[in-house]
Residue frames relative to the residue before (quaternion, step in Angstrom):
aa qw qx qy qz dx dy dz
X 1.0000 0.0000 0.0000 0.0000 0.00 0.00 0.00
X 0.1918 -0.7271 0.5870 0.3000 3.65 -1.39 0.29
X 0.2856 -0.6157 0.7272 0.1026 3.62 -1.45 1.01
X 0.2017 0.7058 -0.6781 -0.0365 3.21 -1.78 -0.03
X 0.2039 -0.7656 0.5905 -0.1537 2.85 -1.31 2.15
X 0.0537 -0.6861 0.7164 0.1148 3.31 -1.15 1.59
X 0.2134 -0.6896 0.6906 0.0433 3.50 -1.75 0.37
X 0.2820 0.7889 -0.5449 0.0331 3.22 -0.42 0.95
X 0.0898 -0.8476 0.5184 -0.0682 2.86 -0.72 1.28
X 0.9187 0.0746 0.0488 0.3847 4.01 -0.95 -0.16
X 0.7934 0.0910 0.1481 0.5833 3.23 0.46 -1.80
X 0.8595 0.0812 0.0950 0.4956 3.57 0.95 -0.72
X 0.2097 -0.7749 0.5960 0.0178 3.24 -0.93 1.15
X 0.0473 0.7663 -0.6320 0.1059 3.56 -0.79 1.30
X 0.3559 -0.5787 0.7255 0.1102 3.07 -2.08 0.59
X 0.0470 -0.7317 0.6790 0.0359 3.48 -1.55 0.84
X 0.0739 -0.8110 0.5761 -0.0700 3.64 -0.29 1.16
X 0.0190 -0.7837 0.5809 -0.2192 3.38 -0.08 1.71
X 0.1219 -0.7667 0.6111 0.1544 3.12 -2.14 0.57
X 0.1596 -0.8807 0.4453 0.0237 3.59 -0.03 1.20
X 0.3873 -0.7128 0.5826 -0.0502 3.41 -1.45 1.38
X 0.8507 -0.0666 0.2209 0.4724 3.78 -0.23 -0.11
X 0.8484 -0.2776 0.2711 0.3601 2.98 1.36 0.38
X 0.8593 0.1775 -0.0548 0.4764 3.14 1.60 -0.61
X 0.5458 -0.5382 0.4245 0.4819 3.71 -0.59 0.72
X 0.1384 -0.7403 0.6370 0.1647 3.81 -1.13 0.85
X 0.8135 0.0025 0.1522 0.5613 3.20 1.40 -1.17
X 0.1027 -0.8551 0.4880 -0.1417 3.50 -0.71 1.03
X 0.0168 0.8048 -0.5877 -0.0812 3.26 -1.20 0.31
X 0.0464 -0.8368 0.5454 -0.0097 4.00 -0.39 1.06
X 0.0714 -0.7835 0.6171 -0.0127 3.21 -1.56 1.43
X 0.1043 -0.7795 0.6172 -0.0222 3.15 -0.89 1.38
X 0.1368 -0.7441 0.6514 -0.0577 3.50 -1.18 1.47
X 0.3667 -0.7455 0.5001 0.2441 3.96 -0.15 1.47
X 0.1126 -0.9476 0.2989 -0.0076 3.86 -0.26 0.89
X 0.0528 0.9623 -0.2251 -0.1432 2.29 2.78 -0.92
X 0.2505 -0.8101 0.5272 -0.0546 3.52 1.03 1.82
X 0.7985 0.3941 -0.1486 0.4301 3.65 0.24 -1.72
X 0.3440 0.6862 -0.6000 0.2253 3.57 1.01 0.07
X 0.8490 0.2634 -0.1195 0.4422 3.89 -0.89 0.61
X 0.4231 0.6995 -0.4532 0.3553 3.49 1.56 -0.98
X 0.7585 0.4333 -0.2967 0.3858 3.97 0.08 -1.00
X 0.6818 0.2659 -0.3989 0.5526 3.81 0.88 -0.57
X 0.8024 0.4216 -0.2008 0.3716 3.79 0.28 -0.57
X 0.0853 0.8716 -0.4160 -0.2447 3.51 1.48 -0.58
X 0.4513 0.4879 -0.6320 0.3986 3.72 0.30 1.89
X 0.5053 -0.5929 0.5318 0.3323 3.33 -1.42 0.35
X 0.4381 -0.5569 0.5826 0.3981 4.28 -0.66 1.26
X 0.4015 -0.5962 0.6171 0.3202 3.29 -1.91 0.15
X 0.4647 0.6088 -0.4311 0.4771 3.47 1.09 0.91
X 0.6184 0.5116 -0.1954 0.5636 3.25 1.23 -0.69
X 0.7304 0.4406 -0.2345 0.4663 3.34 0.93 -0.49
X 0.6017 0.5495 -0.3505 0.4617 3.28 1.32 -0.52
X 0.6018 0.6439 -0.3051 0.3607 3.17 1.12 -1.59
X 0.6111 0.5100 -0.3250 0.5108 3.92 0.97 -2.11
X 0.7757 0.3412 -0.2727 0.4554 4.25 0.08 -1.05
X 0.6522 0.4067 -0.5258 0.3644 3.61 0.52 0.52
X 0.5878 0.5112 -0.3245 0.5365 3.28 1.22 -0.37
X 0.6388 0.3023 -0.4386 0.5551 3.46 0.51 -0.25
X 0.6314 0.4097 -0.5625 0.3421 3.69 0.16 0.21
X 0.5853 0.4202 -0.4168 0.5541 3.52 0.84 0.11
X 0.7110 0.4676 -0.3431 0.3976 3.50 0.38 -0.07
X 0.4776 0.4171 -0.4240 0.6467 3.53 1.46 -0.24
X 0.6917 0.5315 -0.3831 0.3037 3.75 -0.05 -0.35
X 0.4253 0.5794 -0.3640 0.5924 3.33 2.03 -1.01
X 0.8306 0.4382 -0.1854 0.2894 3.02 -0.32 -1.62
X 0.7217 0.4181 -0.3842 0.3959 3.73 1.04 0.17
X 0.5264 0.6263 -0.3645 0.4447 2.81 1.37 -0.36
X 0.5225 0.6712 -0.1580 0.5016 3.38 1.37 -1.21
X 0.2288 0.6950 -0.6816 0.0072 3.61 0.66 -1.03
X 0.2673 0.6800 -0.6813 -0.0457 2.87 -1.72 1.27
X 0.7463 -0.3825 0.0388 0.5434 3.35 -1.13 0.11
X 0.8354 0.2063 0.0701 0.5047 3.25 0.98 -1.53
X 0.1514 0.7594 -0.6300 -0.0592 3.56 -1.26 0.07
X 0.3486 -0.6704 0.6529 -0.0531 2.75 -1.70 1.61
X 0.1458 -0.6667 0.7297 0.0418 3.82 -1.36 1.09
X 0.1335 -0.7185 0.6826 0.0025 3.23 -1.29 1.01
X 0.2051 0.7426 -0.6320 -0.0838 3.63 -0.95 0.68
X 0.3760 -0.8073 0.4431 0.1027 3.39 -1.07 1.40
X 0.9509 -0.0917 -0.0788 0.2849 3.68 -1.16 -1.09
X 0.5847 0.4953 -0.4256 0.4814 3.56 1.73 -0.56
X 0.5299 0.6034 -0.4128 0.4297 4.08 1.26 -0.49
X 0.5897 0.6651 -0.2443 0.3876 2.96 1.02 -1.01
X 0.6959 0.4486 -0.0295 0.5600 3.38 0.84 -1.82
X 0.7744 0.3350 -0.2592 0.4700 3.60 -0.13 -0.95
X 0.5577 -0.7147 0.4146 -0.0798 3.13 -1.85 0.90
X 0.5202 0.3819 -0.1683 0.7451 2.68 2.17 0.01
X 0.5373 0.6419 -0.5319 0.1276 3.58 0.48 0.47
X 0.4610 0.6050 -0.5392 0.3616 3.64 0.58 1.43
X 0.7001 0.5226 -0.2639 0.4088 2.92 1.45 0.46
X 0.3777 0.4780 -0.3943 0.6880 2.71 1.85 0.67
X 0.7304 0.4921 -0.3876 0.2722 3.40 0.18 -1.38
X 0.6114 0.6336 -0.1842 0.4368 3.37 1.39 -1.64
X 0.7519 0.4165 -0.2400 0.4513 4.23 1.14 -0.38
X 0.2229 0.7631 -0.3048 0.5245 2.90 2.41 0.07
X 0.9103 0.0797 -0.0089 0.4061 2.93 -0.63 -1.91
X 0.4504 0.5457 -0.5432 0.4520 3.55 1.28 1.32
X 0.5043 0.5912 -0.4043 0.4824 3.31 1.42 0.06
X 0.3722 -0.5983 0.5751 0.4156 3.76 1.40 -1.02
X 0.4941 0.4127 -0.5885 0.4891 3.79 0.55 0.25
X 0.2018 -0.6435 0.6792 0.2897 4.20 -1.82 0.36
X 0.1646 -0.8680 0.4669 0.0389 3.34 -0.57 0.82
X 0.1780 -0.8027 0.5643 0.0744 3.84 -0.52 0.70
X 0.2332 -0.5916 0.7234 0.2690 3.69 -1.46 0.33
X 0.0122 0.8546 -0.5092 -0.1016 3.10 -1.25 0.85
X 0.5382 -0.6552 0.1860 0.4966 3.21 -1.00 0.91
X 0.5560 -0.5686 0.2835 0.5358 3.61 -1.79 0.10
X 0.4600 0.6482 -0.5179 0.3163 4.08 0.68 -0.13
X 0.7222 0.4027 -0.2506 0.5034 3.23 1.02 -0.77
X 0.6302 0.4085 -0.4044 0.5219 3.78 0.96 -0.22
X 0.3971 0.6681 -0.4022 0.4839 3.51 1.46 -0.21
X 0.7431 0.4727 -0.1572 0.4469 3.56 0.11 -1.67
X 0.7572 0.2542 -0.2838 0.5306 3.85 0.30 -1.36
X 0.7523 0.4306 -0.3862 0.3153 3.65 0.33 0.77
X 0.3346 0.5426 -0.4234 0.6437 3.09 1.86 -0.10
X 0.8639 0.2626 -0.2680 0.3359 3.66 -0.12 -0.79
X 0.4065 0.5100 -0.4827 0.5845 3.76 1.33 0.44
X 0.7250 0.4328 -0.3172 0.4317 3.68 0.31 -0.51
X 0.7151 0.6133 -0.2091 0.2622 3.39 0.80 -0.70
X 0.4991 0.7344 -0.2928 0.3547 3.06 1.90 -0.59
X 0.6077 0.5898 -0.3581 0.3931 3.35 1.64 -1.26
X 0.8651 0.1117 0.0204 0.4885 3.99 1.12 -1.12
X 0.2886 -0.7757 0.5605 -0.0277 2.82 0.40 2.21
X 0.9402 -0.1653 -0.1038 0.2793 3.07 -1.40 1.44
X 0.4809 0.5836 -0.4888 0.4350 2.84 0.97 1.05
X 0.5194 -0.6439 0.4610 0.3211 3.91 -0.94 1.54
X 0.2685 0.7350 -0.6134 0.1065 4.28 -0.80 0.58
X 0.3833 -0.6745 0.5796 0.2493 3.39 -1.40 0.25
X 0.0132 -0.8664 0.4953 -0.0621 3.19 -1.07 0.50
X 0.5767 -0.7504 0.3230 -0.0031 3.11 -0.39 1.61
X 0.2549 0.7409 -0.6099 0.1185 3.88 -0.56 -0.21
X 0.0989 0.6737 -0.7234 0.1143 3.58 -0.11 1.24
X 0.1419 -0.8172 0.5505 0.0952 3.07 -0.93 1.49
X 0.8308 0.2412 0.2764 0.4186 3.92 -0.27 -1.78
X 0.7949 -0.2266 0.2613 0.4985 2.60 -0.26 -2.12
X 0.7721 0.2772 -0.1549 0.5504 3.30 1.80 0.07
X 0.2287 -0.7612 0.6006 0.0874 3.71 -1.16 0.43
X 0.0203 0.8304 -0.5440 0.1191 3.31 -0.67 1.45
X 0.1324 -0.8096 0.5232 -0.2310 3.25 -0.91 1.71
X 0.2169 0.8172 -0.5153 0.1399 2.65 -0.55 1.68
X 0.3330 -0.7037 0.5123 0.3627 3.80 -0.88 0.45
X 0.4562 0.5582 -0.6582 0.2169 3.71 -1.57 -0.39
X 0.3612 -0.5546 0.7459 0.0750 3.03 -2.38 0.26
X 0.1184 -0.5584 0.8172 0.0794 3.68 -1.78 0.85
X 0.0689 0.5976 -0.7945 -0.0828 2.63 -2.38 -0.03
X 0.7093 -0.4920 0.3306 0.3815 3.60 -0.92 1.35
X 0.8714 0.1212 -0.1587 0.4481 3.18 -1.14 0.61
X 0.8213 0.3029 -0.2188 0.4310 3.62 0.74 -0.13
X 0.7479 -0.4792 0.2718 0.3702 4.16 -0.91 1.16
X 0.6515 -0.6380 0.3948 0.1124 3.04 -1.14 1.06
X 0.3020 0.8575 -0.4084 -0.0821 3.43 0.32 0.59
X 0.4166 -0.6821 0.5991 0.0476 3.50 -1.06 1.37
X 0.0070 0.7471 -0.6538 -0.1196 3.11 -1.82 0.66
X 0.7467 0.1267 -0.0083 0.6529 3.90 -0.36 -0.74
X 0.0162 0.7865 -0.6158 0.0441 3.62 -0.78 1.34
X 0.1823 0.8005 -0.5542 0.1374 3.73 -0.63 0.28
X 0.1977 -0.6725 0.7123 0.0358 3.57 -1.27 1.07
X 0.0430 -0.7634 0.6444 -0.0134 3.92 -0.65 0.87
X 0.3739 -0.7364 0.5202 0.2175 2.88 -0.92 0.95
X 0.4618 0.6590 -0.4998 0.3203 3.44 -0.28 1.07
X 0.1305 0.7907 -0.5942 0.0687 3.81 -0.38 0.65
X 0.7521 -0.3673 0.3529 0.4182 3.24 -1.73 -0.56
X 0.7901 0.4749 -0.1763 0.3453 3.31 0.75 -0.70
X 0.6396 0.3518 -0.2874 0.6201 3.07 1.72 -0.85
X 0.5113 0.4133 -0.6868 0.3099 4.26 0.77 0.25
X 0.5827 0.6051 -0.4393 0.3184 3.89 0.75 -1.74
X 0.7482 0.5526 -0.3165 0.1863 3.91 0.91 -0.78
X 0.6711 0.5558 -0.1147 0.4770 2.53 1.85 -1.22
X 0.7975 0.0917 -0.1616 0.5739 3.88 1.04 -0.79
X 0.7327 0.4951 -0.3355 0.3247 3.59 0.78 -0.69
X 0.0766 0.8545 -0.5117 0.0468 3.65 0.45 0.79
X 0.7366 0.4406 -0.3644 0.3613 3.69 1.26 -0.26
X 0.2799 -0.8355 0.4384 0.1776 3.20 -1.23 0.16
X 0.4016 -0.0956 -0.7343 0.5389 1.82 0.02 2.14
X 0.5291 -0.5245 0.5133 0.4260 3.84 -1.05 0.76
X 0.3263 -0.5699 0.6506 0.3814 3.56 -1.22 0.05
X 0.8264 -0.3546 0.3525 0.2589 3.44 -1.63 -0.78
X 0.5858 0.5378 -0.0807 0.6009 2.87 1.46 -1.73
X 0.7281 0.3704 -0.3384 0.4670 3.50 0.48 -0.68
X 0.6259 0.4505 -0.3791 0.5115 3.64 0.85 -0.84
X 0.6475 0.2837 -0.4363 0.5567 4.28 0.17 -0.13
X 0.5543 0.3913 -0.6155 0.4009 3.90 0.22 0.24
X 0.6538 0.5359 -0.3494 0.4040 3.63 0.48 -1.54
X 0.7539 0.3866 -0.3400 0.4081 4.08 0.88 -0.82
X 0.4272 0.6553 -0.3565 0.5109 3.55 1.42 -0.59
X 0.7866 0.1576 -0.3644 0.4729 3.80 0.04 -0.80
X 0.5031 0.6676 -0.4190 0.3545 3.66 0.79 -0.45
X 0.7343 0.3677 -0.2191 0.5269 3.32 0.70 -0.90
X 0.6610 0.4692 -0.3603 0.4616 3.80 1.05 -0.34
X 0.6896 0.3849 -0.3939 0.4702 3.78 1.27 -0.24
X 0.6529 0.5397 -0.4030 0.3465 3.42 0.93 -0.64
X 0.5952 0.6292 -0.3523 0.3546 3.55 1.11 -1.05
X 0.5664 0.5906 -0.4321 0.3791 3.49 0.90 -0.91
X 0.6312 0.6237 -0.2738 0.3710 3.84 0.87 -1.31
X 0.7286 0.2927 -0.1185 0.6078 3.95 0.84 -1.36
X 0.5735 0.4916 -0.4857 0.4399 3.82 0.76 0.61
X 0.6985 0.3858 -0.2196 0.5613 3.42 1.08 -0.64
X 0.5151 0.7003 -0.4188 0.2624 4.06 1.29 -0.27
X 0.5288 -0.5192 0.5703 0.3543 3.50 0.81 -0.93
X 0.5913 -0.4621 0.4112 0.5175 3.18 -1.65 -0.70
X 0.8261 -0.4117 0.3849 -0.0044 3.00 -1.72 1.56
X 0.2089 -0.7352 0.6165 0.1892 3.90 0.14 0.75
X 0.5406 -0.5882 0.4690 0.3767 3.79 -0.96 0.51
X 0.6184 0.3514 -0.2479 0.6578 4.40 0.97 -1.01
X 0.0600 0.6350 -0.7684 -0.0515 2.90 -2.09 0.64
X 0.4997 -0.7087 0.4967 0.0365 3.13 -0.78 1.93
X 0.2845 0.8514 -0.4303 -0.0950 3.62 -0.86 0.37
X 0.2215 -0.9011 0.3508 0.1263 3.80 0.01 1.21
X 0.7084 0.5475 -0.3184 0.3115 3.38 -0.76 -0.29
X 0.7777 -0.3369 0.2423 0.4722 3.94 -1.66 0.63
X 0.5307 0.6938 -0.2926 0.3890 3.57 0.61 -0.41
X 0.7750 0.0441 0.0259 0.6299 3.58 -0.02 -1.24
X 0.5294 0.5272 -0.5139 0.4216 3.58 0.66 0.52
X 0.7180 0.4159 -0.2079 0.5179 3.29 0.97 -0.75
X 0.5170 0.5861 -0.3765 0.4975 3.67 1.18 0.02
X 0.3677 0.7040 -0.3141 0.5201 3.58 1.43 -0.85
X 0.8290 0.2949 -0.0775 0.4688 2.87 -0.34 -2.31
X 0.7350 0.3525 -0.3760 0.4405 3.83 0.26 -0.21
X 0.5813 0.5573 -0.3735 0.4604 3.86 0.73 -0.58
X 0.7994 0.3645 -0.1769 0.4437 3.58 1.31 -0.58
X 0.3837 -0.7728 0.3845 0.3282 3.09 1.23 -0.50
X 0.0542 0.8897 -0.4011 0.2114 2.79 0.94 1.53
X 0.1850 0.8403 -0.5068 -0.0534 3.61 0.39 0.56
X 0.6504 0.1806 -0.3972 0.6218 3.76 0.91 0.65
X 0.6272 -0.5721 0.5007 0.1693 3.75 -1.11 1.50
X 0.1320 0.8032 -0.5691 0.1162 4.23 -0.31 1.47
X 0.2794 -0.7728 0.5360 0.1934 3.31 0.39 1.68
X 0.6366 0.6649 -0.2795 0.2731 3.82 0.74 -0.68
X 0.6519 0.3956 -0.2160 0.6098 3.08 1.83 -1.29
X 0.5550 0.5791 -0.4317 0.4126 3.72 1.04 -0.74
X 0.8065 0.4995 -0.2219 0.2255 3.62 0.39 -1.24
X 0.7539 -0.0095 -0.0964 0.6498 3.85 -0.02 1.36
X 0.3390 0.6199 -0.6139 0.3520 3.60 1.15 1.26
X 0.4943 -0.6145 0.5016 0.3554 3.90 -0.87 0.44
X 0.2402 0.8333 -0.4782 -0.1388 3.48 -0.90 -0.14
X 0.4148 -0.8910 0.1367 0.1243 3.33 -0.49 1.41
X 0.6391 -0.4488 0.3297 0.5305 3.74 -0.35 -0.16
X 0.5946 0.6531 -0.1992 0.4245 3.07 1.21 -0.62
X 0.7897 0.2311 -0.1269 0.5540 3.22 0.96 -1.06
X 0.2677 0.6513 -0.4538 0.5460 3.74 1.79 0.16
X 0.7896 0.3378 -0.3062 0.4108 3.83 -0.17 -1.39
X 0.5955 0.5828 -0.3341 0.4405 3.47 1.22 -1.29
X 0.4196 0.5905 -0.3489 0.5946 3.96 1.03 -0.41
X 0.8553 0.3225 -0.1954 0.3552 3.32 -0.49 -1.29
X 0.5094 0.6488 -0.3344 0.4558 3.72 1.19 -0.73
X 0.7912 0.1468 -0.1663 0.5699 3.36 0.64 -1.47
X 0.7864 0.2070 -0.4603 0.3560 3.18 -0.49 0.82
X 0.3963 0.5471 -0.5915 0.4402 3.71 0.99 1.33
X 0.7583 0.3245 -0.3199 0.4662 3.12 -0.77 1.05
X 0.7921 0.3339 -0.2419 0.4501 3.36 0.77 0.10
X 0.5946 -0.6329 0.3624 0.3384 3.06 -1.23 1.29
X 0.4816 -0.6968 0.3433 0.4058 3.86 -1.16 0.07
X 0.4348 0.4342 -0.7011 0.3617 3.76 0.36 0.94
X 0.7071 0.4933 -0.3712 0.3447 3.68 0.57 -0.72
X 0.6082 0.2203 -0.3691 0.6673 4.01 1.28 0.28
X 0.3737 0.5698 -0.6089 0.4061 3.41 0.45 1.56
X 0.8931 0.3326 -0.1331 0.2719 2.56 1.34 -1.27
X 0.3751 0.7273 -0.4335 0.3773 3.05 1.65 0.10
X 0.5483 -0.6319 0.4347 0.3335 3.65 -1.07 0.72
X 0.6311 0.2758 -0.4535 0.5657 3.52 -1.52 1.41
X 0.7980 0.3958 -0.3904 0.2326 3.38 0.19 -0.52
X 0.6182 -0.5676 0.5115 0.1847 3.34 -1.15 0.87
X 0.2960 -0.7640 0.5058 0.2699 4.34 0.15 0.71
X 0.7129 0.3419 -0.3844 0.4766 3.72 0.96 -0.78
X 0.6057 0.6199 -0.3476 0.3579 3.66 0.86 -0.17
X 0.3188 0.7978 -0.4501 0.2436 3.67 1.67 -0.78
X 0.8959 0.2462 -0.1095 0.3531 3.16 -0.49 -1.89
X 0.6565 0.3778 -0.5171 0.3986 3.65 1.02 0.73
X 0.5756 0.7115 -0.3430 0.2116 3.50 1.29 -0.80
X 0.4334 0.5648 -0.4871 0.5059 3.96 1.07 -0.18
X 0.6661 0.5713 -0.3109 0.3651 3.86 0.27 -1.24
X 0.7010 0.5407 -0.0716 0.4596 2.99 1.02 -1.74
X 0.7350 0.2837 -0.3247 0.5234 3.46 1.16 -0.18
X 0.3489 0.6624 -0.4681 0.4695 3.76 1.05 0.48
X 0.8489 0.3644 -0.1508 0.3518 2.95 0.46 -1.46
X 0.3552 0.6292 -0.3434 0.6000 3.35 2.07 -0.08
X 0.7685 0.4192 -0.2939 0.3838 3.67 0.24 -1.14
X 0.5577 0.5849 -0.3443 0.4779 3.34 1.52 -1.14
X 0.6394 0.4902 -0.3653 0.4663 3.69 0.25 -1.26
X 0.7174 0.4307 -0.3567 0.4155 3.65 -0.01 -1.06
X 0.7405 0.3502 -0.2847 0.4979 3.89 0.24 -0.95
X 0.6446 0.4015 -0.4671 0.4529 4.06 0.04 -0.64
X 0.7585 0.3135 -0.3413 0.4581 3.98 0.71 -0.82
X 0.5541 -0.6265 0.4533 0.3082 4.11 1.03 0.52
X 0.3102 0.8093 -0.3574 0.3479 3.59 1.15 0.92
X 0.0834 -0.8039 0.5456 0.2217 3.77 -0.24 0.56
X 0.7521 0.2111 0.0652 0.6208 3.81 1.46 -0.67
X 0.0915 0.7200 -0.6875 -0.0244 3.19 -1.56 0.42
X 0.6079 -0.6439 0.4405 0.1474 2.95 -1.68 0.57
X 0.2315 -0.7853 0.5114 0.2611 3.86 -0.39 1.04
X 0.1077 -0.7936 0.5679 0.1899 3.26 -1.01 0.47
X 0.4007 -0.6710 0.5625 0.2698 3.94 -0.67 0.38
X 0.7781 0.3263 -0.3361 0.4186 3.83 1.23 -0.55
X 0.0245 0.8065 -0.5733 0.1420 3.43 -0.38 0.98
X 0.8354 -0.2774 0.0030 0.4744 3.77 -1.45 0.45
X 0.4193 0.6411 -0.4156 0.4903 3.99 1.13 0.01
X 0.8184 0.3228 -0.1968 0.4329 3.12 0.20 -1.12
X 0.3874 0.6525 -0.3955 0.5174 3.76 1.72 -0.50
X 0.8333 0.3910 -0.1821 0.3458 2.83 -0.01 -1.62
X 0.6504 0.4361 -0.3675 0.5017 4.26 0.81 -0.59
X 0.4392 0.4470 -0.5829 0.5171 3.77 0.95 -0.17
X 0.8044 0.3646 -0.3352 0.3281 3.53 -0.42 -1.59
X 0.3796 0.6167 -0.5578 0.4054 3.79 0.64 -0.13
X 0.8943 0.3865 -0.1020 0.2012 2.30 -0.33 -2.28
X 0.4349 0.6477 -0.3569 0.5138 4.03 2.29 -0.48
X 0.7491 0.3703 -0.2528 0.4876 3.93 0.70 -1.03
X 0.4542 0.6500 -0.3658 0.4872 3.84 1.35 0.54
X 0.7519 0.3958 -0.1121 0.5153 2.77 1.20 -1.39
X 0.3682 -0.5622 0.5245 0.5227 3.84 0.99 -0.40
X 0.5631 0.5855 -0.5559 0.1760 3.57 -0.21 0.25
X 0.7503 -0.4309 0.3851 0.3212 3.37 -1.51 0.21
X 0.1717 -0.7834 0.5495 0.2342 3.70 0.31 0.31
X 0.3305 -0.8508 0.3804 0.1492 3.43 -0.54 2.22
X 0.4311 0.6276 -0.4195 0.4943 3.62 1.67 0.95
X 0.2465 -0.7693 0.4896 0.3281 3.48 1.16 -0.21
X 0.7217 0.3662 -0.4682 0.3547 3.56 0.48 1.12
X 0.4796 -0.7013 0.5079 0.1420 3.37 -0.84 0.55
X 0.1541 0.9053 -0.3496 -0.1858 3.68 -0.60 0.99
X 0.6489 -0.5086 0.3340 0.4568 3.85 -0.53 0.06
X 0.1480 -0.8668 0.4759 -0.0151 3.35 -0.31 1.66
X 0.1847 -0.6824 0.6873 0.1671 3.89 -0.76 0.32
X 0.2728 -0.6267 0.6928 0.2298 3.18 -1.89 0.49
């Protein structure tokens, strides 16, 4: 069958157009279009009518994908600035003038259809896994294996991302210092709260999203984008701080330009690696693993489970368009 899943969340608004066999993604194709929806969402808590224009022009190019595509089903996700902002029927409402039905879901559930996009890579094995997106970070621990229940442990959506740290302390450009130890100070005071209450500690820690993908691509000198080398590459504290070094101090066209980086991604991507550095030290981590499959890939299994009459092994059910 063919699914297609858009997600648009915080900083970026993507489409995943997939064909699935038995259960499993054979073949795919994903567009991501930096939209930076949540820009302002945390001091003002409305979506800008820039932001809104920006999320429905891309999705007009994505309805265009997605007909051409014809597939059975399609599923809109909208996550933490939809979540947050007070005006999100006015996004939602230019949506379903596009003909796409869109939902905000909660983060447990953006929590869940990414734990289980990630999981495919390490059947039954127990791991944590990360996804610090925008305006939120969700962490959770637990292990699948094909054919058998989902099992979950310590779950938690925090409300902290790239977009809402750069709003809240990093206002210069270049940050200063002071402002970067405030932004790591609260980072490290929300995240800790999450791995004090976890238990014992899977041995892997999984992390998805624009963030540590683009650490990848900068830590390596990536100056053309190789989902292939990015996906289930390790990347260490080590080379996290080494990230943060070169691009402290510098304003964000100049960590545009540094190779890997994305230009619309610049002026969140310092934040975004705090909160990388935070996650790794409060949970006693020297490294984690990038993954490339993440709530997309959650989300075209669980299509593709409510196609089939099955039980969707996320225990949630979503609102599909044809």
């Amino acid at each position: 069958m063919r699914v297609a899943a858009v997600d648009l969340g915080t900083v970026s608004s993507r489409l995943l157009l997939a064909t699935i066999e038995d259960g499993a993604i054979v073949s795919s194709t994903k567009v991501t279009e930096i939209t930076d929806l949540g820009r302002g969402v945390d001091a003002t808590g409305r979506l800008s009518d820039d932001a809104i224009g920006r999320v429905l022009a891309a999705c007009g190019g994505f309805v265009q994908r997605i007909a051409d595509f014809a597939p059975d089903a399609v599923c809109t996700t909208l996550t933490s600035a939809a979540r947050d902002a007070g005006n999100g029927e006015d996004l939602i409402g230019g949506l379903e003038q596009l003909g796409l039905r869109p939902q905000v879901i909660p983060g447990q559930i953006e929590a869940r259809l990414t734990f289980y996009g990630v999981a495919h890579d390490f059947p039954a094995r127990r791991i944590a896994v990360a996804d610090s997106g925008g305006g939120s970070t969700e962490l959770v621990m637990g292990s699948y294996a094909p054919g058998e229940p989902l099992t979950l442990g310590r779950l938690q959506s925090l409300n902290i991302g790239c977009r809402r740290i750069t709003d809240r302390f990093l206002a210069g450009d270049p940050p200063t210092r002071e402002q970067c130890d405030e932004a790591s100070a609260w980072a490290a005071d929300v995240l800790a709260g999450y791995w004090e209450g976890a238990g014992e500690r899977p041995e892997r820690l999984v992390a998805v999203g624009g963030t540590v993908t683009t650490l990848v691509a900068l830590a390596n000198k990536l100056a053309v984008y190789d989902p292939a080398f990015v996906h289930l590459h390790e990347l260490t504290a080590a080379e996290v701080e080494s990230c943060i070094e070169l691009m402290s101090g510098r304003t964000a066209d100049e960590i545009a330009a540094l190779p890997g980086i994305q230009a619309k991604r610049a002026p969140v991507m310092l934040g975004g690696a705090l909160i990388i550095r935070e996650i790794l030290r409060t949970g006693g981590y020297d490294a984690l693993t990038v993954s490339e499959n993440s709530l997309l890939v959650g989300m075209a299994t669980t299509i593709s489970e409510v196609l089939d009459g099955q039980e969707p092994v996320i225990g949630w059910t979503p609102l599909l368009s044809c």
